[in-house]
N, CA, C and O atoms as a Tripos MOL2 file, in Angstrom:
@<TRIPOS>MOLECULE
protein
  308   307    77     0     0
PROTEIN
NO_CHARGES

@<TRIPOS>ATOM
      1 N         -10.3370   23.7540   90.3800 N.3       1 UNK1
      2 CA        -10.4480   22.6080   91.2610 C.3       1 UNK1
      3 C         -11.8500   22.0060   91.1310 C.2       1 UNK1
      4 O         -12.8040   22.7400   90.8710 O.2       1 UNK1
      5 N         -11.9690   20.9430   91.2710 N.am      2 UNK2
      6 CA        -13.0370   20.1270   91.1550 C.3       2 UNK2
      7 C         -13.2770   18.8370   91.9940 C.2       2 UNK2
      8 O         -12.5140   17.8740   92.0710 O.2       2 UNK2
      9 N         -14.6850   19.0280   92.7130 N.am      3 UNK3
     10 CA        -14.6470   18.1350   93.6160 C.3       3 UNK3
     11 C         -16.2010   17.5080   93.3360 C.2       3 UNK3
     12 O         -17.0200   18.2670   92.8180 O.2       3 UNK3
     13 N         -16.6240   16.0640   93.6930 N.am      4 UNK4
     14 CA        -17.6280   15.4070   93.5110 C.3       4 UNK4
     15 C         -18.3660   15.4290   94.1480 C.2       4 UNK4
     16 O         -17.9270   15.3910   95.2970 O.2       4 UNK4
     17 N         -20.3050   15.5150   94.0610 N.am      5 UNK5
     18 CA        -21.7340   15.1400   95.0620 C.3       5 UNK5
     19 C         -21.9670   13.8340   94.3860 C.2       5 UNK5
     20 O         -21.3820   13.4920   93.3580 O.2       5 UNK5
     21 N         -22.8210   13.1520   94.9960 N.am      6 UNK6
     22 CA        -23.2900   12.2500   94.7510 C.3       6 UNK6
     23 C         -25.3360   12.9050   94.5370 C.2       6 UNK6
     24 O         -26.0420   13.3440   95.4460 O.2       6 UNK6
     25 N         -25.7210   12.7230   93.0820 N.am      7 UNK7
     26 CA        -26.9420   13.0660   93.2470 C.3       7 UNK7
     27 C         -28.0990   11.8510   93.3490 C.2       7 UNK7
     28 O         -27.6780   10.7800   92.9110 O.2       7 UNK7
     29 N         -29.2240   11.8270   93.7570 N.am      8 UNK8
     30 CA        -30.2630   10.9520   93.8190 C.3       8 UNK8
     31 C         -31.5030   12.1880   92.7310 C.2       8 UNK8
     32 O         -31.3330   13.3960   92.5680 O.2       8 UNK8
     33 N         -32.1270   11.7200   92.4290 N.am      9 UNK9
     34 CA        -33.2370   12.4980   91.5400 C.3       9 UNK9
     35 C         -34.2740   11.3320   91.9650 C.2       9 UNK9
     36 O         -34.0610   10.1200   91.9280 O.2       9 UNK9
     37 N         -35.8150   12.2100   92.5050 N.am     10 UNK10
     38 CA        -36.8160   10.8310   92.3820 C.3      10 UNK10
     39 C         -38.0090   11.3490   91.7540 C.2      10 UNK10
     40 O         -38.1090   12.5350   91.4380 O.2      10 UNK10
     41 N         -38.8450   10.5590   91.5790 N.am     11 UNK11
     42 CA        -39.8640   10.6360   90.9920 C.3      11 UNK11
     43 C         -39.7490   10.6470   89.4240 C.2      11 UNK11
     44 O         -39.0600    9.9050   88.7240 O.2      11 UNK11
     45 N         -40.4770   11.5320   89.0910 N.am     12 UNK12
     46 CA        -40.4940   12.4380   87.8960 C.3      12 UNK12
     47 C         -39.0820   12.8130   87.2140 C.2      12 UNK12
     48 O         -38.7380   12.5850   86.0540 O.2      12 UNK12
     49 N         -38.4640   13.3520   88.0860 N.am     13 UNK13
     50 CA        -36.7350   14.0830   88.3570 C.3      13 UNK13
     51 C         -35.8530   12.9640   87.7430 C.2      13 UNK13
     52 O         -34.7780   13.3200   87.2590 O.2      13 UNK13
     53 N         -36.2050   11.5810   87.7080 N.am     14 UNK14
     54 CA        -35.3210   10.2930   88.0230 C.3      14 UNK14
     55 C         -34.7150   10.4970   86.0080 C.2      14 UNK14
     56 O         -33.5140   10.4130   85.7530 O.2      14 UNK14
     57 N         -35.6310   10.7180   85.0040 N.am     15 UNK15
     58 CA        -35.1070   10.7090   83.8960 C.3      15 UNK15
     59 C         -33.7830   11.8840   83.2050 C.2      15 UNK15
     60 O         -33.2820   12.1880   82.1220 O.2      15 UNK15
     61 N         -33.6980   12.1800   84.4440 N.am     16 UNK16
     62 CA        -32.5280   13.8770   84.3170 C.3      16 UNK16
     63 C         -31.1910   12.8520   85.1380 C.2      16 UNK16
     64 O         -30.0230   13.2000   84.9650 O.2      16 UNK16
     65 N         -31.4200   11.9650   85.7580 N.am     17 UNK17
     66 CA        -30.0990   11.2250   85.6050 C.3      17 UNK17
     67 C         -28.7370   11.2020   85.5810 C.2      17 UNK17
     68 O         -28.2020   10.1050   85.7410 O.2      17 UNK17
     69 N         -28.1070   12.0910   85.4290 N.am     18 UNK18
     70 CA        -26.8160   11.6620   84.9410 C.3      18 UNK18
     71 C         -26.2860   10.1480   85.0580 C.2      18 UNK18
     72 O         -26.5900    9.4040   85.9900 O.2      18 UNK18
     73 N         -25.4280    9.7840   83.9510 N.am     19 UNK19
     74 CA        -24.4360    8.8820   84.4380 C.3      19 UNK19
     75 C         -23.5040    8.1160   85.5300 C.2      19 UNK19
     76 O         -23.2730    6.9740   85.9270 O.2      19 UNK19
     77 N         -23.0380    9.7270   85.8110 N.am     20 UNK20
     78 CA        -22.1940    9.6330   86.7790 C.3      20 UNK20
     79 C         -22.4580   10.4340   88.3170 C.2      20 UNK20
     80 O         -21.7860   11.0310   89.1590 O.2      20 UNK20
     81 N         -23.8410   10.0420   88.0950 N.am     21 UNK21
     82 CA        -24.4780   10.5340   89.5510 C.3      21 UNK21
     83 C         -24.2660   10.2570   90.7910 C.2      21 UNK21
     84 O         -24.6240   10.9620   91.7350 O.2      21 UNK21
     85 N         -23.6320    9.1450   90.8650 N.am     22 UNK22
     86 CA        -22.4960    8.5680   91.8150 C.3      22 UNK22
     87 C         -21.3580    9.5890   92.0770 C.2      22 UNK22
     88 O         -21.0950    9.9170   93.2340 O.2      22 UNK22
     89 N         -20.7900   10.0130   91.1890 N.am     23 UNK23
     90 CA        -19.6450   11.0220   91.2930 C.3      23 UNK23
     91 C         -19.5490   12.0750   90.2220 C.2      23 UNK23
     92 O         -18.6020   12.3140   89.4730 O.2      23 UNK23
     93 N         -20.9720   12.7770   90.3220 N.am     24 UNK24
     94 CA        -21.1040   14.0480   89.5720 C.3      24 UNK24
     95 C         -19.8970   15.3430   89.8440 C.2      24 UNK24
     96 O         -19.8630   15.9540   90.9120 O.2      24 UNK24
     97 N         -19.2980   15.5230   89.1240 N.am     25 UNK25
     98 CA        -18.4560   16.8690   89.1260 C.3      25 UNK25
     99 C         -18.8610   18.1410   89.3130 C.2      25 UNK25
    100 O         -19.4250   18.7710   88.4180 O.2      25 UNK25
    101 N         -18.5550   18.7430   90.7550 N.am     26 UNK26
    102 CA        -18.6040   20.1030   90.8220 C.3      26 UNK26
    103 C         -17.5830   20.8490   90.8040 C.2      26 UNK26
    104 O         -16.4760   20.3130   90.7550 O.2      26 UNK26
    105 N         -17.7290   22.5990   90.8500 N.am     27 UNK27
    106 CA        -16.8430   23.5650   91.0070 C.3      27 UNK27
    107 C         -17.3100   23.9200   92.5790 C.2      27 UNK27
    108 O         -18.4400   24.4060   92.6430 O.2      27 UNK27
    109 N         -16.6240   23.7530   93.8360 N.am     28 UNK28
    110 CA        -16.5990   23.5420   94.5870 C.3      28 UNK28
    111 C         -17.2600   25.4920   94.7190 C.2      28 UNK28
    112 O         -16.5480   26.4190   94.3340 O.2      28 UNK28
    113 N         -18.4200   25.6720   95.2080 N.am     29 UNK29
    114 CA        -18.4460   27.1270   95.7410 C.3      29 UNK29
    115 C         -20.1450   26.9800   94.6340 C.2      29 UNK29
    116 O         -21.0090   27.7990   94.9460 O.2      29 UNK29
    117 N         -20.4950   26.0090   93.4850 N.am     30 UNK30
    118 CA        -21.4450   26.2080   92.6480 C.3      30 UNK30
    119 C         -23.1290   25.8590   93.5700 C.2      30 UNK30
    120 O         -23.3070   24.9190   94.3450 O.2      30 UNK30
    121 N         -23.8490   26.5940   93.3020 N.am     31 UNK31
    122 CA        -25.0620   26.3710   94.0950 C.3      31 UNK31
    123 C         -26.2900   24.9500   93.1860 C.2      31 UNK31
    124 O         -26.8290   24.6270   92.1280 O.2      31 UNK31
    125 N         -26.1850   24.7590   93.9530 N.am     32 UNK32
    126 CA        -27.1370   23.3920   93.9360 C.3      32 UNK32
    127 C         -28.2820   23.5530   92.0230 C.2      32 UNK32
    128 O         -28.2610   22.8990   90.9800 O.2      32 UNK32
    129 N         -29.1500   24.8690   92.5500 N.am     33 UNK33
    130 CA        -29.7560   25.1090   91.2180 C.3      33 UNK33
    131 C         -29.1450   24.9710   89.8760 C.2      33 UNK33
    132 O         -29.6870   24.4360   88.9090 O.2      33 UNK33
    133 N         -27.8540   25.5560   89.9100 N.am     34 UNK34
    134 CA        -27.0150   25.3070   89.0000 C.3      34 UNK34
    135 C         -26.7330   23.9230   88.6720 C.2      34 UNK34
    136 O         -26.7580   23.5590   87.4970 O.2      34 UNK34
    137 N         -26.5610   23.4080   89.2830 N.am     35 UNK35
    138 CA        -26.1770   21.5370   88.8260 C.3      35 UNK35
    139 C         -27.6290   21.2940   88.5250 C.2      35 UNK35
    140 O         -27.6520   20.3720   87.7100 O.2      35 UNK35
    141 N         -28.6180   21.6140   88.7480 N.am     36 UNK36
    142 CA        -29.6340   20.9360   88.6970 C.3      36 UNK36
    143 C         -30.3620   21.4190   86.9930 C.2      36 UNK36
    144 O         -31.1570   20.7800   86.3030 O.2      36 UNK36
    145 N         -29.8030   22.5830   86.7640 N.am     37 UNK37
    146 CA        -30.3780   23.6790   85.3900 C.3      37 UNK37
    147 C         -28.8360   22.3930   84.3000 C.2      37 UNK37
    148 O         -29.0160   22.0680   83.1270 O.2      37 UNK37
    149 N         -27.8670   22.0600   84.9230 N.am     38 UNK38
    150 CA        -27.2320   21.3860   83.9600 C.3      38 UNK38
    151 C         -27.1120   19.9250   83.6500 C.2      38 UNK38
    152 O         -26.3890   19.2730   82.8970 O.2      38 UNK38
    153 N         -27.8300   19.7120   84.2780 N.am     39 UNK39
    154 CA        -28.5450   18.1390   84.3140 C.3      39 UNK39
    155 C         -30.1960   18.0990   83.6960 C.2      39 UNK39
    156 O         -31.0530   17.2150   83.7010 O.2      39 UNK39
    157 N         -30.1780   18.9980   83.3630 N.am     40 UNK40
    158 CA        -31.7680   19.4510   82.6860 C.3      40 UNK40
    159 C         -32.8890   19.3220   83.6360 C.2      40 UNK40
    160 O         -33.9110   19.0660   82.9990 O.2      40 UNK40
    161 N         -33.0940   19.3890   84.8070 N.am     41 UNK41
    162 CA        -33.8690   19.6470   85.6640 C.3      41 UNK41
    163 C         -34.6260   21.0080   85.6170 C.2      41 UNK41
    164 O         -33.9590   21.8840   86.1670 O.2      41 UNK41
    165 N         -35.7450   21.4220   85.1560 N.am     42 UNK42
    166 CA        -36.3060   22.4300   85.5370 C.3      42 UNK42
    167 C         -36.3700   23.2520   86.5500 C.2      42 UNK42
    168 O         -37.1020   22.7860   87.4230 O.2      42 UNK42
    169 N         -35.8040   24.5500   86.8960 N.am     43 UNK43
    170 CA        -35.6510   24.9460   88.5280 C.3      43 UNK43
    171 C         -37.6290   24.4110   89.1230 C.2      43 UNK43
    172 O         -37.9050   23.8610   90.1890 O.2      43 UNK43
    173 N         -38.5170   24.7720   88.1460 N.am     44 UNK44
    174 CA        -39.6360   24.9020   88.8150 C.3      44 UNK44
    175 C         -40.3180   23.4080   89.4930 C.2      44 UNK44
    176 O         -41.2040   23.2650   90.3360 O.2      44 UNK44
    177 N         -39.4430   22.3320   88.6870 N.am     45 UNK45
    178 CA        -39.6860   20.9530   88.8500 C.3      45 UNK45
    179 C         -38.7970   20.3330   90.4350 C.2      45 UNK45
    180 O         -38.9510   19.1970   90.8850 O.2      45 UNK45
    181 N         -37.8970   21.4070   91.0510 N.am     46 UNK46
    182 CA        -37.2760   20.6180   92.4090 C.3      46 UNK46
    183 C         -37.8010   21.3030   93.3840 C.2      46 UNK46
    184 O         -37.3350   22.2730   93.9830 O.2      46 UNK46
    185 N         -38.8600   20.7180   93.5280 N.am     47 UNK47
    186 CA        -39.7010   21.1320   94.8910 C.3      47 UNK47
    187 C         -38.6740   21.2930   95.9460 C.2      47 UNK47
    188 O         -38.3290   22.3580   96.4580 O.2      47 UNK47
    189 N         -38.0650   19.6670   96.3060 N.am     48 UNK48
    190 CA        -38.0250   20.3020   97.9560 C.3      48 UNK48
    191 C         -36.2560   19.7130   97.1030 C.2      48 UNK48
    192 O         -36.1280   19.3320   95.9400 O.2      48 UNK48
    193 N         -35.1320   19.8350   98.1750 N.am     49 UNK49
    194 CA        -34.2460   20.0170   97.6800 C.3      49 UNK49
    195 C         -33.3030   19.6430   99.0970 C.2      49 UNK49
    196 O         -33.7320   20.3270  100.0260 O.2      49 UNK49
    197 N         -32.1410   18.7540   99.5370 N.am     50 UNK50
    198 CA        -31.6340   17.9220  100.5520 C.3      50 UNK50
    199 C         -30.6860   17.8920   99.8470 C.2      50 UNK50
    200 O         -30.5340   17.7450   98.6340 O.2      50 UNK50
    201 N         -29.6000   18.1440  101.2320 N.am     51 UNK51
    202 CA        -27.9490   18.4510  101.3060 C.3      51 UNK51
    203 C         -27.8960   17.4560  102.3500 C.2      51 UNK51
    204 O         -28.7860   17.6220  103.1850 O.2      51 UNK51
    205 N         -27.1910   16.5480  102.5500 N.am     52 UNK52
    206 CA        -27.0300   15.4230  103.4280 C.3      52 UNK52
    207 C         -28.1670   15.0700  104.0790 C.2      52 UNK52
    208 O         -28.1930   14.6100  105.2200 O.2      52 UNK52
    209 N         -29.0310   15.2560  103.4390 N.am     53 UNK53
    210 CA        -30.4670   14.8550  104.9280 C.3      53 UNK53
    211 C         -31.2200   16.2330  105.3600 C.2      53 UNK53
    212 O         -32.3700   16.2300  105.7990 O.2      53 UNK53
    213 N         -30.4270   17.4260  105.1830 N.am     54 UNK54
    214 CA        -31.2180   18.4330  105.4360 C.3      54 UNK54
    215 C         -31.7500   19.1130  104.0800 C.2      54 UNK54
    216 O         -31.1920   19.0130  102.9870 O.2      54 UNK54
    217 N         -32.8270   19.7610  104.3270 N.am     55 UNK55
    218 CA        -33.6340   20.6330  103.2560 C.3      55 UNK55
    219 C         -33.1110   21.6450  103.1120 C.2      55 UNK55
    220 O         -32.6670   22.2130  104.1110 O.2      55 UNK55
    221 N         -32.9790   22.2110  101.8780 N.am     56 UNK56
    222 CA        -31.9710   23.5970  101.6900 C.3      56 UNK56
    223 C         -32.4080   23.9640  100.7060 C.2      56 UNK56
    224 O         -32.8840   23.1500   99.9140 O.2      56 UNK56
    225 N         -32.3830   25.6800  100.3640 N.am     57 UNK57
    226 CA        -32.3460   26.5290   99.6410 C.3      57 UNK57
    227 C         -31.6340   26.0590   98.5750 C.2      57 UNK57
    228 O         -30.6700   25.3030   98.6960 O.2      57 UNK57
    229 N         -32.2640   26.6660   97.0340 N.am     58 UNK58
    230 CA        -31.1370   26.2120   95.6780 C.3      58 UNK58
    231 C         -30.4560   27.1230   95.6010 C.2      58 UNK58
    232 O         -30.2340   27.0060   94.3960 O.2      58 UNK58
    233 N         -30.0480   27.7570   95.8070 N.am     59 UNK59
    234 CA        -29.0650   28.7530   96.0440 C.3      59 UNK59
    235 C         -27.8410   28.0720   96.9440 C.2      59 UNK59
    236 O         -26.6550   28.3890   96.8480 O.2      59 UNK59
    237 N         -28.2670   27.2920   97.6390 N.am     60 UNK60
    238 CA        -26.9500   26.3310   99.1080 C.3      60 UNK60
    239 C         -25.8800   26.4790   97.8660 C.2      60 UNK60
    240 O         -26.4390   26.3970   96.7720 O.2      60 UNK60
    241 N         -24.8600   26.6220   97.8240 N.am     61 UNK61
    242 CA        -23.5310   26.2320   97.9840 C.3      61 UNK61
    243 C         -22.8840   24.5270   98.4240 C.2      61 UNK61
    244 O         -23.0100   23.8570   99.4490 O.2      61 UNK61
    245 N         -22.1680   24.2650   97.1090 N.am     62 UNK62
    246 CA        -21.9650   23.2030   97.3220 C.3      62 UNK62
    247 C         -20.1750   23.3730   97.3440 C.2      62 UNK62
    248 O         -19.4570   24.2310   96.8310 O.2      62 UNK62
    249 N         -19.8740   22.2590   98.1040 N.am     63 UNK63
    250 CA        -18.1130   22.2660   98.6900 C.3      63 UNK63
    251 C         -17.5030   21.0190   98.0990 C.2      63 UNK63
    252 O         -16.3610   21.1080   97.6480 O.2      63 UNK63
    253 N         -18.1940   19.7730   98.0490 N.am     64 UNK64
    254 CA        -18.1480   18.3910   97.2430 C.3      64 UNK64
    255 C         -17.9870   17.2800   98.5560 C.2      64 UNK64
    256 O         -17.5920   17.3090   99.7210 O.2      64 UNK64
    257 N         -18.4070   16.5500   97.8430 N.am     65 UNK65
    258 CA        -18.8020   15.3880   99.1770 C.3      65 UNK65
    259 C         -20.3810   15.5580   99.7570 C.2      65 UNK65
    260 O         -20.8100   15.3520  100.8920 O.2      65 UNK65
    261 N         -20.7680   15.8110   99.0810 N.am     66 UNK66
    262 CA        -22.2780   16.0190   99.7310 C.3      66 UNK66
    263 C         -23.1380   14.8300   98.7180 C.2      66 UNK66
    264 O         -22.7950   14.4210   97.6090 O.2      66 UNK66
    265 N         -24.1820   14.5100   99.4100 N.am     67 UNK67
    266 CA        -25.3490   13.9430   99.3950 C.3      67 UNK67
    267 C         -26.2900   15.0480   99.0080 C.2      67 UNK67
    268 O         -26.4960   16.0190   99.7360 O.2      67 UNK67
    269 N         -27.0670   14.7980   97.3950 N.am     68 UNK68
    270 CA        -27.8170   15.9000   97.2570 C.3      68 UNK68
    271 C         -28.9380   15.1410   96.3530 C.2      68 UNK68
    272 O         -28.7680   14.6440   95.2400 O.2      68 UNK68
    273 N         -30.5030   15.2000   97.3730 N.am     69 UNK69
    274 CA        -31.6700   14.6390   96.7360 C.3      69 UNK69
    275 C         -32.6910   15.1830   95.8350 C.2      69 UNK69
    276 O         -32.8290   16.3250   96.2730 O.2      69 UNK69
    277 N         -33.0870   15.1200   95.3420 N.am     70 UNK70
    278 CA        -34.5820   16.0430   95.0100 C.3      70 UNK70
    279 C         -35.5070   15.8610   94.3860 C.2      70 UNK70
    280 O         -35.3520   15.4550   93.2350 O.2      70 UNK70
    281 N         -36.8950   16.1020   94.9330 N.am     71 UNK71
    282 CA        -38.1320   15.6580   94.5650 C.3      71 UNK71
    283 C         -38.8570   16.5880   93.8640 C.2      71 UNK71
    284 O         -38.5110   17.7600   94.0120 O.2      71 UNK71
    285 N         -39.9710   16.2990   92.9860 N.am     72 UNK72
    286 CA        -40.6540   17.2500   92.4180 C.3      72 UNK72
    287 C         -41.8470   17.3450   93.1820 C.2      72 UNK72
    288 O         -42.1220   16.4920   94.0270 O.2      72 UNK72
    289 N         -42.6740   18.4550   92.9130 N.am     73 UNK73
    290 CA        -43.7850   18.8200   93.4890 C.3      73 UNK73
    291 C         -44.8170   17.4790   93.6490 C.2      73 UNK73
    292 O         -44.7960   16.7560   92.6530 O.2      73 UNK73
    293 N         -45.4100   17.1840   94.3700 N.am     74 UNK74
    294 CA        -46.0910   16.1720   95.2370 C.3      74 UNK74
    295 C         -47.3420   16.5880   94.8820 C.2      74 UNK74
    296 O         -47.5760   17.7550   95.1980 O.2      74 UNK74
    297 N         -48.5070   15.8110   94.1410 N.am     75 UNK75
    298 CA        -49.7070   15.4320   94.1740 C.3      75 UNK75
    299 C         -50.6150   14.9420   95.2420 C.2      75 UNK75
    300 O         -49.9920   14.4920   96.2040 O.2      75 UNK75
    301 N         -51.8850   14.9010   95.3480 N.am     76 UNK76
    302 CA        -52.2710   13.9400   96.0650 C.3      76 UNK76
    303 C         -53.8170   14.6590   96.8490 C.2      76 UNK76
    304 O         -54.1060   15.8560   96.8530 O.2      76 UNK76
    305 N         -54.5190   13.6810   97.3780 N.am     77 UNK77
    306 CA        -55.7390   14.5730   97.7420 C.3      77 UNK77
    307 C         -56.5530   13.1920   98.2460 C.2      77 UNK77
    308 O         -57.6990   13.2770   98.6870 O.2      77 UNK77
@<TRIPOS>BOND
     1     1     2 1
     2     2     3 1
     3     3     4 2
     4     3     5 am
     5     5     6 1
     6     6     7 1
     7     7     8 2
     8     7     9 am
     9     9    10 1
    10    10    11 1
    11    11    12 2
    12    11    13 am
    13    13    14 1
    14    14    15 1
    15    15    16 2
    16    15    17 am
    17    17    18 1
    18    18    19 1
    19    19    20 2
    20    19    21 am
    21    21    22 1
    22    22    23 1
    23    23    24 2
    24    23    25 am
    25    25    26 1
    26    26    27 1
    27    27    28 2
    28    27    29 am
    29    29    30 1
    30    30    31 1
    31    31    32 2
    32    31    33 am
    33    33    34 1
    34    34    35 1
    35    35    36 2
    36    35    37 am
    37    37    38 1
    38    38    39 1
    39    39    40 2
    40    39    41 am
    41    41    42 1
    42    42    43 1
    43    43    44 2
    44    43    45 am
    45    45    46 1
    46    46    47 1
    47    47    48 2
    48    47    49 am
    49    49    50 1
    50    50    51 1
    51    51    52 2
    52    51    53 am
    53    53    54 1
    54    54    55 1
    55    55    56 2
    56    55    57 am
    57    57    58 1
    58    58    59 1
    59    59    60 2
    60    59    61 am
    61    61    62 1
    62    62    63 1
    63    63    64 2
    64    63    65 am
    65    65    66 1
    66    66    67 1
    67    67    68 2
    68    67    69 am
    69    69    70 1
    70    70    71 1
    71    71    72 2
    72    71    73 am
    73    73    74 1
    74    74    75 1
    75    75    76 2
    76    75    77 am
    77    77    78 1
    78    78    79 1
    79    79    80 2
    80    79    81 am
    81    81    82 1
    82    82    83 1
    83    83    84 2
    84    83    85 am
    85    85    86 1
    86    86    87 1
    87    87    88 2
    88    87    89 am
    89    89    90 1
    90    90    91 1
    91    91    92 2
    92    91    93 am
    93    93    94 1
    94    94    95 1
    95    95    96 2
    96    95    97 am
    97    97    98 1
    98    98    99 1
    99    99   100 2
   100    99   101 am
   101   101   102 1
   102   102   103 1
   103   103   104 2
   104   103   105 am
   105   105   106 1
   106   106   107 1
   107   107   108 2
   108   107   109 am
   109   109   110 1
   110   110   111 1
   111   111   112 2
   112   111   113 am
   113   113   114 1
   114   114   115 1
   115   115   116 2
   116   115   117 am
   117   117   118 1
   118   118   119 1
   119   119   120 2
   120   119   121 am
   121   121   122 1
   122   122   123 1
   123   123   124 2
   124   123   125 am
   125   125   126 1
   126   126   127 1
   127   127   128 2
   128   127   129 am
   129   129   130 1
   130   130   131 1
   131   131   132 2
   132   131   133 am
   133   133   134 1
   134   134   135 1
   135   135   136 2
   136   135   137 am
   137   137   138 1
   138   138   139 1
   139   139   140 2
   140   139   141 am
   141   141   142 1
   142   142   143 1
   143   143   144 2
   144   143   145 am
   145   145   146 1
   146   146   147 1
   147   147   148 2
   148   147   149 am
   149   149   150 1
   150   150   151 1
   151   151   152 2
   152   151   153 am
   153   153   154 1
   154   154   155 1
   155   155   156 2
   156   155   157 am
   157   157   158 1
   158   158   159 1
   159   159   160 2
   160   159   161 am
   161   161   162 1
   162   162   163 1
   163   163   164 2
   164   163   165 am
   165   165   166 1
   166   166   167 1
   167   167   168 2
   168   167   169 am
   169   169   170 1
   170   170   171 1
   171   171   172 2
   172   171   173 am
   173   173   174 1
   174   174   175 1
   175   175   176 2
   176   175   177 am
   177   177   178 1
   178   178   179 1
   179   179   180 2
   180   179   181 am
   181   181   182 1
   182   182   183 1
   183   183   184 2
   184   183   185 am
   185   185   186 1
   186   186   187 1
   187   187   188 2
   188   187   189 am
   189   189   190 1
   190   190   191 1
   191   191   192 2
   192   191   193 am
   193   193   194 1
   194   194   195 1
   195   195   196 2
   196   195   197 am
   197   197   198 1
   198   198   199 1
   199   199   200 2
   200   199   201 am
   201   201   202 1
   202   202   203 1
   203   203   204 2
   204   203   205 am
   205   205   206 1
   206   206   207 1
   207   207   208 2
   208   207   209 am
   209   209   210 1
   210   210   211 1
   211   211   212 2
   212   211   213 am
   213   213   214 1
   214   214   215 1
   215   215   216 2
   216   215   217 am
   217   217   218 1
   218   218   219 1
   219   219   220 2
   220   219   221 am
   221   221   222 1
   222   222   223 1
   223   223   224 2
   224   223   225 am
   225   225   226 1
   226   226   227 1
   227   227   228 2
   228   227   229 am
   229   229   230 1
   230   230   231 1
   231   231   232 2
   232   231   233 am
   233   233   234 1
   234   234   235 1
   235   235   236 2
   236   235   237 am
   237   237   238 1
   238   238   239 1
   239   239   240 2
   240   239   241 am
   241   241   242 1
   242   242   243 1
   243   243   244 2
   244   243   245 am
   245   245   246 1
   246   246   247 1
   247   247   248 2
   248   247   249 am
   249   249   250 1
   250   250   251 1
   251   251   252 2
   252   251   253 am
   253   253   254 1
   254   254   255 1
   255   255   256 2
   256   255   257 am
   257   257   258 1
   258   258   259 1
   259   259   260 2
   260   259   261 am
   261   261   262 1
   262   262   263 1
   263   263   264 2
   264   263   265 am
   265   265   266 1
   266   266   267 1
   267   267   268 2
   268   267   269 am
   269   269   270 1
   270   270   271 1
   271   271   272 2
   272   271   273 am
   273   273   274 1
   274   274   275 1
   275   275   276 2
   276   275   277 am
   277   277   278 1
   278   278   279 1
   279   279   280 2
   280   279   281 am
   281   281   282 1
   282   282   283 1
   283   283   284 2
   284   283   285 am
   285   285   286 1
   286   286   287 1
   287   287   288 2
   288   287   289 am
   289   289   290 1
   290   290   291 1
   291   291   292 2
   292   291   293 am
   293   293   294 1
   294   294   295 1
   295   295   296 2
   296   295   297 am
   297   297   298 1
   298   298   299 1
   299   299   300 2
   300   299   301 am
   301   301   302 1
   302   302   303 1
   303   303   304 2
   304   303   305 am
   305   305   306 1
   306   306   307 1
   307   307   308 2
@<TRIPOS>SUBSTRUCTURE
     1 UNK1         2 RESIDUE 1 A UNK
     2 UNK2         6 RESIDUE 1 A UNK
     3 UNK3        10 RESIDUE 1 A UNK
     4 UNK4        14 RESIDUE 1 A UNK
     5 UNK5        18 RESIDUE 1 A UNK
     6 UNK6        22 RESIDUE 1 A UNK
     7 UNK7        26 RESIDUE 1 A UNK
     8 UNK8        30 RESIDUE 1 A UNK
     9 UNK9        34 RESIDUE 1 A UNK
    10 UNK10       38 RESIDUE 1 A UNK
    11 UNK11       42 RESIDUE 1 A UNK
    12 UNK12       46 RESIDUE 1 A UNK
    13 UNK13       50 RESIDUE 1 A UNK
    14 UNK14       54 RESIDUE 1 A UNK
    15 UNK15       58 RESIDUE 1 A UNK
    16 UNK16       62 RESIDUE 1 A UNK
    17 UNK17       66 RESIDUE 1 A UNK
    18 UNK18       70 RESIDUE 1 A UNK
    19 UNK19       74 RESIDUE 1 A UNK
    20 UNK20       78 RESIDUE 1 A UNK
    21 UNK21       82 RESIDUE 1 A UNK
    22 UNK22       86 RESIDUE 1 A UNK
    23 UNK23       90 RESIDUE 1 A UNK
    24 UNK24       94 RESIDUE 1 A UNK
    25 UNK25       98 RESIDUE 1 A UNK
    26 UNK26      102 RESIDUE 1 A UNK
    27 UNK27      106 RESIDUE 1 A UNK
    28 UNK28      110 RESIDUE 1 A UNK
    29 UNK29      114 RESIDUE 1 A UNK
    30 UNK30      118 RESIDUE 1 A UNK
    31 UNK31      122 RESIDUE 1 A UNK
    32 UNK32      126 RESIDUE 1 A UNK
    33 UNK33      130 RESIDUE 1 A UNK
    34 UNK34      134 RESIDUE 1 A UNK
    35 UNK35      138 RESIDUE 1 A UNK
    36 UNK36      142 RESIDUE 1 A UNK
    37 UNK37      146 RESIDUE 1 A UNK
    38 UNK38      150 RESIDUE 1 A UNK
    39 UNK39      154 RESIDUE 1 A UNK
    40 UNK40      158 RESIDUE 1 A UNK
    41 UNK41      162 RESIDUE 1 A UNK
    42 UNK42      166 RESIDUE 1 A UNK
    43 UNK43      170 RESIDUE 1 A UNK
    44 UNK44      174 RESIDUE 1 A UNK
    45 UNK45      178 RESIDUE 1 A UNK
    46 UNK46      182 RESIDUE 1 A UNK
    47 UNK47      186 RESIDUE 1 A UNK
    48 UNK48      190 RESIDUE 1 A UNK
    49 UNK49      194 RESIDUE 1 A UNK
    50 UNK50      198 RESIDUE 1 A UNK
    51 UNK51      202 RESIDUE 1 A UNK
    52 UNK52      206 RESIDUE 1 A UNK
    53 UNK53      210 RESIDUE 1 A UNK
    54 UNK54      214 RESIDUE 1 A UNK
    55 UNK55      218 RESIDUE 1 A UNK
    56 UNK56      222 RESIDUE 1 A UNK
    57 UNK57      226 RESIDUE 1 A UNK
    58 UNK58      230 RESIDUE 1 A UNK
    59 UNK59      234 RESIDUE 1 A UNK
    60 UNK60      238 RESIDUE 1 A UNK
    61 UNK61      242 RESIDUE 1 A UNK
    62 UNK62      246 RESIDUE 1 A UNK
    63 UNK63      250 RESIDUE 1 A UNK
    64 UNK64      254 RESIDUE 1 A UNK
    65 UNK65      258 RESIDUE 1 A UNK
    66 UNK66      262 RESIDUE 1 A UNK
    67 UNK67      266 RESIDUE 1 A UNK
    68 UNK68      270 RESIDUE 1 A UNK
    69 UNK69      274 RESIDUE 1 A UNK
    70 UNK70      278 RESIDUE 1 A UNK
    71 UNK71      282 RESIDUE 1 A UNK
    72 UNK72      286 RESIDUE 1 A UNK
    73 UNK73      290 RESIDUE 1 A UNK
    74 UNK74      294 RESIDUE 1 A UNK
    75 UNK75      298 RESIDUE 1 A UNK
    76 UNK76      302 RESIDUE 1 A UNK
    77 UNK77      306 RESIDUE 1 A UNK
């Protein structure tokens, strides 16, 4: 079974892209890191990491229908 997230990538993250990031394909039960290691995202590059608006562990578990953001580590001084 297979069900869809919708991903956002910013910053840095934004050239890992997919296509169909609008309606990226999951295996409903797959954890977030995982989509993110197959979209070529570096685990060490998704700093902070948002499941509908909330911040979550890459490990979260995804079900499909979710909103899933992520930023890379933040500069600044």
């Amino acid at each position: 079974m297979t069900a869809v997230i919708t991903l956002k990538l910013f910053a840095t993250l934004r050239k890992h892209l997919p296509e169909n990031a609008d309606a990226y394909p999951v295996t409903p039960g797959k954890p977030v890191i995982d989509v993110l290691k197959e979209i070529g995202v570096p685990p060490a590059d998704a700093k902070l990491i948002f499941v509908n608006g909330v911040r979550v562990d890459p490990e979260t578990p995804l079900s499909g229908g979710e909103r899933v953001g992520v930023f890379p580590p933040v500069g600044g001084g």
